[in-house]
C-alpha positions in Angstrom: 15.1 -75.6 -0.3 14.7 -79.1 0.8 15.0 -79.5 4.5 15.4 -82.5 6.5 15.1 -82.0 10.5 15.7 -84.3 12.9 14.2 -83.8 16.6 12.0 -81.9 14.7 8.7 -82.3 17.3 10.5 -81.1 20.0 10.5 -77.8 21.9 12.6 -76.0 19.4 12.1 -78.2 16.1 8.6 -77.7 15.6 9.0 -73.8 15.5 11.5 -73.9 12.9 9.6 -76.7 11.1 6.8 -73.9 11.3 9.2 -70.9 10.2 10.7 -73.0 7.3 7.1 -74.3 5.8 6.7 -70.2 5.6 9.0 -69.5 4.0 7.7 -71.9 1.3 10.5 -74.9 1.8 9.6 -78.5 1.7 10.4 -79.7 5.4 10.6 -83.3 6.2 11.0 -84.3 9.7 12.3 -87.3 11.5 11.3 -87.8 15.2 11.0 -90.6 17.2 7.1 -90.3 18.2 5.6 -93.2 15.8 3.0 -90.1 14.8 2.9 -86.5 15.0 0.8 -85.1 17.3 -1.9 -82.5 16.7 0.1 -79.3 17.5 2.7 -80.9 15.1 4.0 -78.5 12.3 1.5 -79.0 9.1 2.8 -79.6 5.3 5.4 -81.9 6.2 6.6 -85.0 5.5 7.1 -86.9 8.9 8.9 -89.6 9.3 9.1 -91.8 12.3 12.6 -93.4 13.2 14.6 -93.8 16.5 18.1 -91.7 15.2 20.3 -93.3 17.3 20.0 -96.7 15.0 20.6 -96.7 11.4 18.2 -97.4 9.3 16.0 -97.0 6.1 15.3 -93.0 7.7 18.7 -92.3 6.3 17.7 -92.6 2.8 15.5 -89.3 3.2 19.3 -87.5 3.3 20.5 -87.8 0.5 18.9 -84.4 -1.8 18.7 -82.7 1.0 19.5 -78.8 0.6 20.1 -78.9 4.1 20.0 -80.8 7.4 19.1 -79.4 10.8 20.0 -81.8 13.9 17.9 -81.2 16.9 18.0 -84.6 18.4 18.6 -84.9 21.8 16.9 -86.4 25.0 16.5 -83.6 28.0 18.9 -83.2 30.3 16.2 -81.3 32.3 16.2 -84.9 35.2 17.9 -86.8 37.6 21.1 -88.0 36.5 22.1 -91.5 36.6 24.1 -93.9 34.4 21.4 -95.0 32.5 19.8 -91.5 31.8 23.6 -89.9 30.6 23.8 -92.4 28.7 21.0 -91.7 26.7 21.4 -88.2 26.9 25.2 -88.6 25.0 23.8 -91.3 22.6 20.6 -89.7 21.8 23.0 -86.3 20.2 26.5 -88.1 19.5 25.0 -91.4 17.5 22.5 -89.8 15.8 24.8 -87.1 14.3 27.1 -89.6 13.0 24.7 -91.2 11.5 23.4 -88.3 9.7 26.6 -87.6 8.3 27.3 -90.8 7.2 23.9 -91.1 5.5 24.9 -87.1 3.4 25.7 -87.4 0.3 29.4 -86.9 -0.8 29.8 -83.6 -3.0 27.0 -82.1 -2.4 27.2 -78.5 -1.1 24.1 -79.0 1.6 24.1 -77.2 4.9 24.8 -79.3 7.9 23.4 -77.0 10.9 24.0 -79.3 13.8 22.9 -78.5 17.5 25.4 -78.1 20.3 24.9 -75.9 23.7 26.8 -73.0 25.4 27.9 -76.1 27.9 30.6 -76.8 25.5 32.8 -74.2 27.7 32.2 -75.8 30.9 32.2 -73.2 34.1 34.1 -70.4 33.5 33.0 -68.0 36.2 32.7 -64.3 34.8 34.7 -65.0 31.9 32.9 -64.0 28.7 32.8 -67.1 26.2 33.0 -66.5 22.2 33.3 -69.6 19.9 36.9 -69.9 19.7 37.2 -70.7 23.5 38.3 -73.6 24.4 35.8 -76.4 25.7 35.3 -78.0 29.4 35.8 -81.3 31.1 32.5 -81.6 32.8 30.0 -84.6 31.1 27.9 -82.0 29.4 31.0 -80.1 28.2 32.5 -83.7 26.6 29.0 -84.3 25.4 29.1 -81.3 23.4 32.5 -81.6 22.2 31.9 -85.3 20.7 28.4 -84.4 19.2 30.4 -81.2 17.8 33.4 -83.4 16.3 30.7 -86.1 15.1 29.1 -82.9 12.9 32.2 -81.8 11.8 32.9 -84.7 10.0 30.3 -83.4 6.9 33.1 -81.2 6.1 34.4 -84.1 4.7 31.3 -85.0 2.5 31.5 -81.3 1.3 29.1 -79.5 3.4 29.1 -76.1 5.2 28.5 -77.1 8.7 27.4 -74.6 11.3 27.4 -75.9 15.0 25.1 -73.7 16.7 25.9 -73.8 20.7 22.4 -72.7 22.1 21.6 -71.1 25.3 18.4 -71.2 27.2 15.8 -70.9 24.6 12.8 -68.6 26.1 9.5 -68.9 24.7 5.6 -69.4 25.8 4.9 -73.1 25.4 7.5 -74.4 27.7 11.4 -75.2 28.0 12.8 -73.4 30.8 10.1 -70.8 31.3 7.8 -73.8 31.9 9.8 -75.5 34.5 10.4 -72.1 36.0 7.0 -70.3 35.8 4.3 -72.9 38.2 7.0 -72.1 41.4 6.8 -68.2 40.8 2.7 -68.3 40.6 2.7 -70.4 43.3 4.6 -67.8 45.1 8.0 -70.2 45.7 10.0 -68.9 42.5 13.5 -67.4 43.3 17.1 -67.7 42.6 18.9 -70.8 42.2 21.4 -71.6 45.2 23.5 -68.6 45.3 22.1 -67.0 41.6 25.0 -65.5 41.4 25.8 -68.3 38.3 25.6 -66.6 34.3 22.8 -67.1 32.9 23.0 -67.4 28.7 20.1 -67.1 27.4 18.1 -66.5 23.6 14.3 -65.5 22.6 12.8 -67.6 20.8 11.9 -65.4 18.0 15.7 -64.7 17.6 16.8 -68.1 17.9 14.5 -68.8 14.7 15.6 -65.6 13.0 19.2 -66.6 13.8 18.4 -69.9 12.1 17.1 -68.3 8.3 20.6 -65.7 8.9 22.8 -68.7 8.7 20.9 -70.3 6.1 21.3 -66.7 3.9 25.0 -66.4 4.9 27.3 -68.8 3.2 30.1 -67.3 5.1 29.2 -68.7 8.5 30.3 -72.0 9.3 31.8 -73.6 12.4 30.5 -73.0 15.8 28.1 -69.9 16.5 26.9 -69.2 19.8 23.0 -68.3 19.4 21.9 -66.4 22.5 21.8 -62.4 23.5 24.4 -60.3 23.6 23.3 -59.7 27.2 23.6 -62.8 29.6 22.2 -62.4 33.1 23.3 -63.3 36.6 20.3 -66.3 37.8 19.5 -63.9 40.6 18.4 -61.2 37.8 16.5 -63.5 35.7 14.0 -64.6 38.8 13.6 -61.2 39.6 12.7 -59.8 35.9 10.6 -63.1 35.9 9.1 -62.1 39.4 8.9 -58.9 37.8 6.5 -59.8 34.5 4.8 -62.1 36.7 4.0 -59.7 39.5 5.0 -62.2 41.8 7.9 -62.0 44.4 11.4 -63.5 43.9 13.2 -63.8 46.5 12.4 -67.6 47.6 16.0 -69.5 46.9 16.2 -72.9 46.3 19.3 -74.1 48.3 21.4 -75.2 46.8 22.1 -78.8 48.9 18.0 -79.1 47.9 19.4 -78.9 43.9 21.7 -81.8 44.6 19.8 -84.1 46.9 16.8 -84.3 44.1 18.9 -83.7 40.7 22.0 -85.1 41.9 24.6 -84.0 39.4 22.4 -81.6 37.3 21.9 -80.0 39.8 25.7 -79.4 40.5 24.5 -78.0 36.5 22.2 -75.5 37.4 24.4 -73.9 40.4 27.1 -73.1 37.5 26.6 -71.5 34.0 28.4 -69.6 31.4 28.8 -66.4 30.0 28.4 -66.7 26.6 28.3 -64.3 24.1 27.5 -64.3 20.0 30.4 -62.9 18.7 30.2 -64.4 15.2 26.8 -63.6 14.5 27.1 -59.6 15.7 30.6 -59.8 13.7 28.1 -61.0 10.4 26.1 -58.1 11.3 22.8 -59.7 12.8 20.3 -57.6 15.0 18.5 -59.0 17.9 15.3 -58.0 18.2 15.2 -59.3 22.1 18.5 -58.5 23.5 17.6 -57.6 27.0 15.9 -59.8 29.4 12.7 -57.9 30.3 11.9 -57.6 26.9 12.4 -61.1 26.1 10.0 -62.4 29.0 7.1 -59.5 28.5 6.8 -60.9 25.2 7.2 -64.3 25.9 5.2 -64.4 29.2 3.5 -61.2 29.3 1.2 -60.1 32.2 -0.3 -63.1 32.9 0.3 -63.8 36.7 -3.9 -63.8 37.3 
């Protein structure tokens, strides 16, 4: 297949890039760095471009097989005006402007990025993709960047939201942000870490990815993460666990908001999502529970 990602030298992107070159598929990837980068997937066609603005990058999406949008600054910083709004133009632009560059008729996949946010803070309530979304800013984010993919129905796609949760691999994401405190002996709960805690392996975030490229009977949202969310409190202690560190050290949560202002208000909540619609299509994760996912991501490596 030919396979156009966009965001793809991010975090996430340049694993799949990596998993799709594989598989023997011809991968081209837009991204906003004017060059790849050495650790940068190999065998594709880059293609440097700023997503949010149209322009001649669009004209690689047409004869496409399939589309995978990644885009998207990090939330993972102070809040402001300035930095929301790039965080809501950076996903909803760019999506509309990859549909609006697809070509009509053409049965291509759309597999558009969203995040288990869409459902706002529900508490203990378990999530599947036909809930209803949220009214926080990351929830209304998620619901315009979902509406924006939605539109390739239109051109004649199959378009697959996938609502992430916390991707956990080795390079970085969250278990980079999370694993200098607990070596330094500060890692611990967030605030009360009583908050849900959705979360995916890498390895079967990716595998999730070639499922719904195999199954032409998935479209519309699918929430990729395990089948077993956990309470912040038990993620620092498995993490404290793997690390052979301690884990009680909370961060307060008045500390969360005073230096994140309202991502931290973010971190203190969460959701309990589950994947309903890929267990229901019969996929197997091969990290469901937590421990596993971080010996293998993190392994023994606290010395």
């Amino acid at each position: 297949m030919k396979v156009l990602i966009t965001g793809g030298l991010g975090f996430v992107g340049t694993q799949i890039s990596n998993r799709l070159i594989e598989k023997g598929h011809q991968v081209t990837v837009v991204d906003r760095a004017p060059e790849p980068t050495a650790s940068a997937p190999q065998g594709v066609t880059y293609v440097p471009a700023d997503t949010t603005i149209k322009g001649a990058w669009q004209e690689e999406i047409p004869g496409q097989d399939a589309i995978i949008n990644l885009a998207g600054a990090s939330i993972f910083t102070r809040w402001n005006d300035k930095t929301k709004a790039l965080i809501y133009d950076s996903r909803v632009l760019t999506t509309r402007n990859v549909v609006e560059a697809m070509e009509k008729g053409k049965e291509a996949l759309l597999c558009s990025t969203s995040a288990v946010g869409y459902y706002g803070f529900r508490g203990d309530e378990e999530l599947a993709e036909e809930d209803s979304p949220g009214n926080d800013f990351l929830a209304q984010v998620c619901v315009d960047w979902e509406d924006a993919a939605n539109k390739g129905t239109e051109k004649g796609a199959r378009v697959v939201i996938t609502r992430f949760g916390i991707v956990l691999d080795k390079p970085g994401g969250a278990l980079g942000q999370m694993i200098p405190a607990f070596r330094k002996f500060v890692g611990g709960p967030l605030g009360s870490g009583k908050q849900w805690f959705s979360w995916v392996h890498m390895e079967d975030l990716l595998r999730a990815f070639m499922f719904v490229f195999d199954n032409k009977d998935i479209h519309g949202p699918v929430n990729l993460c395990s089948p077993h969310p956990v309470r912040n409190k038990d993620l620092a202690k498995a993490l404290g666990k793997v690390l052979s560190r301690p884990s009680f050290l909370k961060t307060p949560a008045f500390t969360l908001r005073l230096v994140l202002g309202e991502f931290g208000y973010i971190l203190l909540e969460g959701q309990k999502a589950m994947p309903a619609k890929l267990l229901k299509h019969g996929f197997r994760f091969r990290y469901p529970e937590i421990m596993g996912a971080l010996e293998e991501a993190v392994g023994h490596t606290a010395t």
